[in-house]
Residue frames as a rotation matrix with the C-alpha (Angstrom) as fourth column:
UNK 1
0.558 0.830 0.000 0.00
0.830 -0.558 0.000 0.00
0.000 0.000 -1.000 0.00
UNK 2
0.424 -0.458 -0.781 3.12
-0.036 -0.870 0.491 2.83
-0.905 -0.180 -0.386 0.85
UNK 3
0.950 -0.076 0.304 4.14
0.233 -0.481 -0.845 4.44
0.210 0.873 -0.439 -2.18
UNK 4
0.178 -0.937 -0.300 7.99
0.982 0.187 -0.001 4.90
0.057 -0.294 0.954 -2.02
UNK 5
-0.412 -0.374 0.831 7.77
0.730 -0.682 0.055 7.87
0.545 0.629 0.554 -3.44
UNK 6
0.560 0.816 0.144 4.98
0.174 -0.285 0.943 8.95
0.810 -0.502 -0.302 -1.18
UNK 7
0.710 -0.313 -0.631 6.98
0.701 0.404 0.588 7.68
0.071 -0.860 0.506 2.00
UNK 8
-0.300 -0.954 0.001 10.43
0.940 -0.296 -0.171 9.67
0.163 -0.051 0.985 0.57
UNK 9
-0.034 0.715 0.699 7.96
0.330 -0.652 0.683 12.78
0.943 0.254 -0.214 0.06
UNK 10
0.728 0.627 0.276 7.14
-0.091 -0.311 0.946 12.73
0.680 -0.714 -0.170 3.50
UNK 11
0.283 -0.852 -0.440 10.54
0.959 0.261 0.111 12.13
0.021 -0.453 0.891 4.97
UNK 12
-0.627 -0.673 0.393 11.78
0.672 -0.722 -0.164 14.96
0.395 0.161 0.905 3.31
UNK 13
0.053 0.757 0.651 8.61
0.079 -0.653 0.753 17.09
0.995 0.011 -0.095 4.19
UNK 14
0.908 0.105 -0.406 9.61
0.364 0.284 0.887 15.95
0.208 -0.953 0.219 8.38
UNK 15
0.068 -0.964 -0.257 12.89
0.965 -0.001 0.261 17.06
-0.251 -0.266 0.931 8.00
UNK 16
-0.761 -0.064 0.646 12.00
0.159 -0.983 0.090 20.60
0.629 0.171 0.758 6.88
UNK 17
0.555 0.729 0.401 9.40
-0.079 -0.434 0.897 21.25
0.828 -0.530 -0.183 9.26
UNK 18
0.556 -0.479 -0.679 12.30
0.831 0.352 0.432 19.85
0.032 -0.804 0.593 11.92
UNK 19
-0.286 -0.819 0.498 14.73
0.863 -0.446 -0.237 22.15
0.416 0.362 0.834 10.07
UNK 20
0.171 0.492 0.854 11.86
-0.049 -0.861 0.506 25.39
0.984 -0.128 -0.123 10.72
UNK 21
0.929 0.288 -0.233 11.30
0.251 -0.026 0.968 24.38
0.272 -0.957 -0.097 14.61
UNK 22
-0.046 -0.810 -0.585 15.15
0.977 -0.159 0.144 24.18
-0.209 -0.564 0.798 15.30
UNK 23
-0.607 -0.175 0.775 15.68
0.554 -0.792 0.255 27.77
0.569 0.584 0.579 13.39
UNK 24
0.068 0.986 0.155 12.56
0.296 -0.169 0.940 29.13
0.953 -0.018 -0.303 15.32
UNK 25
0.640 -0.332 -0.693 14.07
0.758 0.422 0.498 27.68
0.127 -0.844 0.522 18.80
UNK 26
-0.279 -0.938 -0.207 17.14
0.959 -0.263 -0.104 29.78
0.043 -0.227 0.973 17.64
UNK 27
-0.341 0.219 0.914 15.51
0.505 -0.778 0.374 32.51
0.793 0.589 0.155 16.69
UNK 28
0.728 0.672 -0.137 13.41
0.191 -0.006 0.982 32.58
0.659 -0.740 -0.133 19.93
UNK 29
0.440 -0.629 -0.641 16.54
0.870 0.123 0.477 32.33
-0.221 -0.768 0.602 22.01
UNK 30
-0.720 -0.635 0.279 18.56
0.679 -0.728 0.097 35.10
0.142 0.259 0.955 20.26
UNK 31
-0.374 0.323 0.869 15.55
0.271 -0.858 0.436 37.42
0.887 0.398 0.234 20.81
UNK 32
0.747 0.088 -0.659 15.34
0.596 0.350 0.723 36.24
0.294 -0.933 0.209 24.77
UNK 33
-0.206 -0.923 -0.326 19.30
0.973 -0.227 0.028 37.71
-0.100 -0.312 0.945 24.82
UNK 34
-0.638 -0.041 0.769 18.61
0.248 -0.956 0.155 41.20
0.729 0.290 0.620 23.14
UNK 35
0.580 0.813 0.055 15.61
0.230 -0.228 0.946 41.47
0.781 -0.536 -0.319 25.88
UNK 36
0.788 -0.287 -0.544 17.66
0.612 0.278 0.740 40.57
-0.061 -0.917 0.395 28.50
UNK 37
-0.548 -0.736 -0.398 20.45
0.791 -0.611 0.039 43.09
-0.272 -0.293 0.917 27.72
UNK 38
-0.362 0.433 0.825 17.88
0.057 -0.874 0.483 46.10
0.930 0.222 0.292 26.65
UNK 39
0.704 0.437 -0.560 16.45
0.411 0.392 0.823 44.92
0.579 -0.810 0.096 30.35
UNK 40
0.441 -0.552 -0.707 19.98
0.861 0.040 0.506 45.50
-0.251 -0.833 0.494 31.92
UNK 41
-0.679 -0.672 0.297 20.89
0.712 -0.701 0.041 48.19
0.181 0.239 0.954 30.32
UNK 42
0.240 0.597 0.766 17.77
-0.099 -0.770 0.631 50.10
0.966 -0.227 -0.126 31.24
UNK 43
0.845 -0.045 -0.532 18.26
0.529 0.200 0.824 48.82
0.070 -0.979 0.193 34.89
UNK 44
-0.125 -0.992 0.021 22.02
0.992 -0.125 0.012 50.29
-0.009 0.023 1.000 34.54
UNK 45
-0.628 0.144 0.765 20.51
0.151 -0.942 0.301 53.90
0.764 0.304 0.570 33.55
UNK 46
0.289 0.691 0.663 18.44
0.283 -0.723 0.630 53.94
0.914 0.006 -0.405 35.76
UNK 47
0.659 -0.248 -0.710 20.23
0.743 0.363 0.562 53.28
0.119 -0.898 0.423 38.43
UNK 48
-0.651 -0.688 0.321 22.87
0.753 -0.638 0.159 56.26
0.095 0.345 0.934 37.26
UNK 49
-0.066 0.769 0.636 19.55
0.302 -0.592 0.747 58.47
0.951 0.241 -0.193 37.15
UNK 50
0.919 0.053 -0.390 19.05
0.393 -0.046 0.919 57.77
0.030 -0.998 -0.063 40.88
UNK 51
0.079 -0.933 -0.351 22.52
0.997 0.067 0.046 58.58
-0.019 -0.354 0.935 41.48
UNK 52
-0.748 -0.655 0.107 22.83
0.654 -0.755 -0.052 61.98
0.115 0.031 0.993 39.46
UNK 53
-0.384 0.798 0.464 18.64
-0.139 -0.547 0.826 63.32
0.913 0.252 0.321 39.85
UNK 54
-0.799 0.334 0.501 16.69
-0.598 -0.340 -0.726 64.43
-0.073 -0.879 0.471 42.86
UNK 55
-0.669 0.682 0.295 13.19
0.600 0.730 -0.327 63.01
-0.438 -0.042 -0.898 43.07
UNK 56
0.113 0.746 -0.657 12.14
0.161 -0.666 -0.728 65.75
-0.980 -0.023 -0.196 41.80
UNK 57
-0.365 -0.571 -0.736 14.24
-0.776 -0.250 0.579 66.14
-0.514 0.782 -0.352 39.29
UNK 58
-0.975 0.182 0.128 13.03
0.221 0.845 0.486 62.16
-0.020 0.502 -0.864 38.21
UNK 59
-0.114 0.919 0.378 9.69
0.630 0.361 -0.688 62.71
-0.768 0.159 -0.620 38.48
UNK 60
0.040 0.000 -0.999 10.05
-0.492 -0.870 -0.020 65.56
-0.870 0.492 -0.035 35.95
UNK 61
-0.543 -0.759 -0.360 11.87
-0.770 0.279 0.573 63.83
-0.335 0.588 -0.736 33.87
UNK 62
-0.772 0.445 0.454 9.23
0.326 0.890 -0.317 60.90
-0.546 -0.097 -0.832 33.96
UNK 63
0.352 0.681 -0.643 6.52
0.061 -0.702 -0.710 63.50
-0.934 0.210 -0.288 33.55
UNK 64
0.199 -0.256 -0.946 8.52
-0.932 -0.349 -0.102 64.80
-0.304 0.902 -0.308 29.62
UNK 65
-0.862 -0.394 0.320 9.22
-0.242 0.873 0.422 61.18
-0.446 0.286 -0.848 29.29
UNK 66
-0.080 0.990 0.120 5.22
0.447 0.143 -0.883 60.72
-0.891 -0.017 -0.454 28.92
UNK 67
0.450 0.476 -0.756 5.01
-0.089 -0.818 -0.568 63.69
-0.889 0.323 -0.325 26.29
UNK 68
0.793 -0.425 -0.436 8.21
-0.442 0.090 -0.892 63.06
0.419 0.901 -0.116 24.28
UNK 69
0.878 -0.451 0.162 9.94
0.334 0.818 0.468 59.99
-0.344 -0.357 0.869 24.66
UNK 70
0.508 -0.839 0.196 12.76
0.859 0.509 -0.050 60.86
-0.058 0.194 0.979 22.51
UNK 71
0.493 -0.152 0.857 13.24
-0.210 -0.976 -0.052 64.30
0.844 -0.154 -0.513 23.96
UNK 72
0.917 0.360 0.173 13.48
-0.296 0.320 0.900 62.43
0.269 -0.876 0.400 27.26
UNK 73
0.840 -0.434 0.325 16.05
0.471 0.881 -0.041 59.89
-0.269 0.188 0.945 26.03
UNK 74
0.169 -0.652 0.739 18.70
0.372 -0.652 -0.660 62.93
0.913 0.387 0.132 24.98
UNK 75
0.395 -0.066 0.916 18.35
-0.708 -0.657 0.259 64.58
0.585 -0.751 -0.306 28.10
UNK 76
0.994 0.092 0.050 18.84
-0.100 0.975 0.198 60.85
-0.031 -0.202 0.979 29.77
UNK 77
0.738 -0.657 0.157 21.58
0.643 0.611 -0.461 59.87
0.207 0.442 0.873 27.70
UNK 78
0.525 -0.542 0.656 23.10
-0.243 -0.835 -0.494 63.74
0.815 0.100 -0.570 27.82
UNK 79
0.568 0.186 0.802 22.91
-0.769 -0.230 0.597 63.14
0.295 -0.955 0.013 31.73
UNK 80
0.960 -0.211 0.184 24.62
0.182 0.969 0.165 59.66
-0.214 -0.125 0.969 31.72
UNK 81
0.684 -0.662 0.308 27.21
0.613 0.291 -0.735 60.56
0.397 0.691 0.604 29.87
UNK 82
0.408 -0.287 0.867 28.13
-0.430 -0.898 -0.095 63.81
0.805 -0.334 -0.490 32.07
UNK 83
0.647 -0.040 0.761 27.94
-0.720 0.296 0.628 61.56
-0.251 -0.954 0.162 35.19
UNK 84
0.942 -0.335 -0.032 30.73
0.308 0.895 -0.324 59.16
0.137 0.295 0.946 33.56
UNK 85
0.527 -0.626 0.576 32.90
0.407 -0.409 -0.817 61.58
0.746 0.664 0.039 32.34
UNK 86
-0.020 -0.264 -0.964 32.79
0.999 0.029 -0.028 62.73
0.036 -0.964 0.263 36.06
UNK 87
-0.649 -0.119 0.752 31.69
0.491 -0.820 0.294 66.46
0.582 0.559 0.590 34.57
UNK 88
0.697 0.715 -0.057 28.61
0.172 -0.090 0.981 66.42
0.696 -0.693 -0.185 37.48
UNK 89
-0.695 -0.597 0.402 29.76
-0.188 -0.389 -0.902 67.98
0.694 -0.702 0.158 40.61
UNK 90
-0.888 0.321 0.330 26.39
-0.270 0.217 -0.938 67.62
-0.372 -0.922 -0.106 42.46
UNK 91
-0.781 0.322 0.535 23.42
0.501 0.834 0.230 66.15
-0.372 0.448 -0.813 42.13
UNK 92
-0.912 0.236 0.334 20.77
0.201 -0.452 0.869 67.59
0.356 0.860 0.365 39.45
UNK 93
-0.495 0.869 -0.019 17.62
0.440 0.231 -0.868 68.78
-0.749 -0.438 -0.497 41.20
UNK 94
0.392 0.622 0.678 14.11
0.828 0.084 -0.555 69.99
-0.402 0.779 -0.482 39.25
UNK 95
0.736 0.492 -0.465 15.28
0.184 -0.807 -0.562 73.48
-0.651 0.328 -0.684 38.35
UNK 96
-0.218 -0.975 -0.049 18.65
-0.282 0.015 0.959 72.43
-0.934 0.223 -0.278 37.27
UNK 97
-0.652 0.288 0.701 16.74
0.617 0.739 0.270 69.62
-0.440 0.608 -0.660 34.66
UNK 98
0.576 0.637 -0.512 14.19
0.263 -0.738 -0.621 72.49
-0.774 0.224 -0.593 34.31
UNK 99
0.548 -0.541 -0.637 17.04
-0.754 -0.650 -0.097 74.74
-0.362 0.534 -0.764 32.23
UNK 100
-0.562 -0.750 0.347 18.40
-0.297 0.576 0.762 71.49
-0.772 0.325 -0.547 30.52
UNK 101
-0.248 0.603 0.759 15.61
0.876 0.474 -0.090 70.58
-0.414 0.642 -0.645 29.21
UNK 102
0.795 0.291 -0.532 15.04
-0.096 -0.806 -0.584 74.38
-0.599 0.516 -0.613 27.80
UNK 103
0.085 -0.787 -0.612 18.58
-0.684 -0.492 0.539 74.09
-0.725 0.373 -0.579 26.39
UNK 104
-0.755 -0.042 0.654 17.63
0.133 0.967 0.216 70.92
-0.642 0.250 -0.725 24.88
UNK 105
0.278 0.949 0.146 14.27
0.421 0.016 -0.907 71.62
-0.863 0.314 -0.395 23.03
UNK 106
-0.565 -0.378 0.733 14.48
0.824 -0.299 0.481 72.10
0.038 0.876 0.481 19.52
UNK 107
-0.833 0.166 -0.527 13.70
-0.178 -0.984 -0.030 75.83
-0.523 0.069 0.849 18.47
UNK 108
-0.167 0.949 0.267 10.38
0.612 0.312 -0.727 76.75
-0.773 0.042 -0.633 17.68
UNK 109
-0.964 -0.261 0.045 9.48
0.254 -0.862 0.438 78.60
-0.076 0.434 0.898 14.97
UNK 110
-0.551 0.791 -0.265 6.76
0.229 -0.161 -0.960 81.10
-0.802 -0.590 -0.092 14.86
UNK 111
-0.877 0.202 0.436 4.20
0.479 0.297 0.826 81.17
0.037 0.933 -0.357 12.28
UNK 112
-0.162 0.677 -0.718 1.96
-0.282 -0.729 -0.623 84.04
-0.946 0.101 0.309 11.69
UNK 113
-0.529 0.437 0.728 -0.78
0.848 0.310 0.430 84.05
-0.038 0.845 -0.534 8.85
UNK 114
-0.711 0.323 -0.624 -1.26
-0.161 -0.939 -0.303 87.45
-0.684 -0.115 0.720 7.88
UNK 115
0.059 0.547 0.835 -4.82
0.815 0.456 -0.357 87.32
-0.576 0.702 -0.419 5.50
UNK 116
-0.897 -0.277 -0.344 -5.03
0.061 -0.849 0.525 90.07
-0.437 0.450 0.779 2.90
């Protein structure tokens, strides 16, 4: 009744669906690692945050996080990088972050619409 051809058909047809699941497996794992270091490397910042920002100064910072994430993230990163470099003498409270985050914001421009 088994068809060789049938049988070889399906061999080969078990061994690519194996082939997909391992690949998958890897795939699955290698995207487990990148979590896990985007995970520690936020845990690392923040932990530097605490170090160089008041509570005030973080909730602020939380607060413009909400509004514009990747306004936030500059000011973050800006802040990390000062507190490496060892350029931070004391720690950043809200009005300090206040006048960073003005020096940070991209320029507005103003647009009037005169009619005629």
């Amino acid at each position: 009744m088994d068809d060789p051809e049938l049988e070889a058909l399906r061999r080969k047809r078990m061994a690519e669906l194996q082939q997909q699941q391992s690949m998958s497996q890897q795939q699955y794992a290698q995207q487990q690692q990148a979590e896990e270091q985007r995970q520690q490397y936020e845990a690392q910042k923040q932990a530097v945050l605490r170090q160089v920002l008041t509570p005030e100064a973080r909730d602020r910072l939380a607060n413009v996080k909400l509004a514009d994430p990747q306004h936030a993230d500059m000011v973050e990163n800006q802040l990390i990088q000062l507190a490496q470099s060892g350029r931070l003498q004391q720690v950043i409270n809200e009005d300090m972050l206040k006048e960073l985050l003005r020096q940070i914001a991209p320029k507005k421009r103003d647009i009037k619409i005169e009619r005629r």
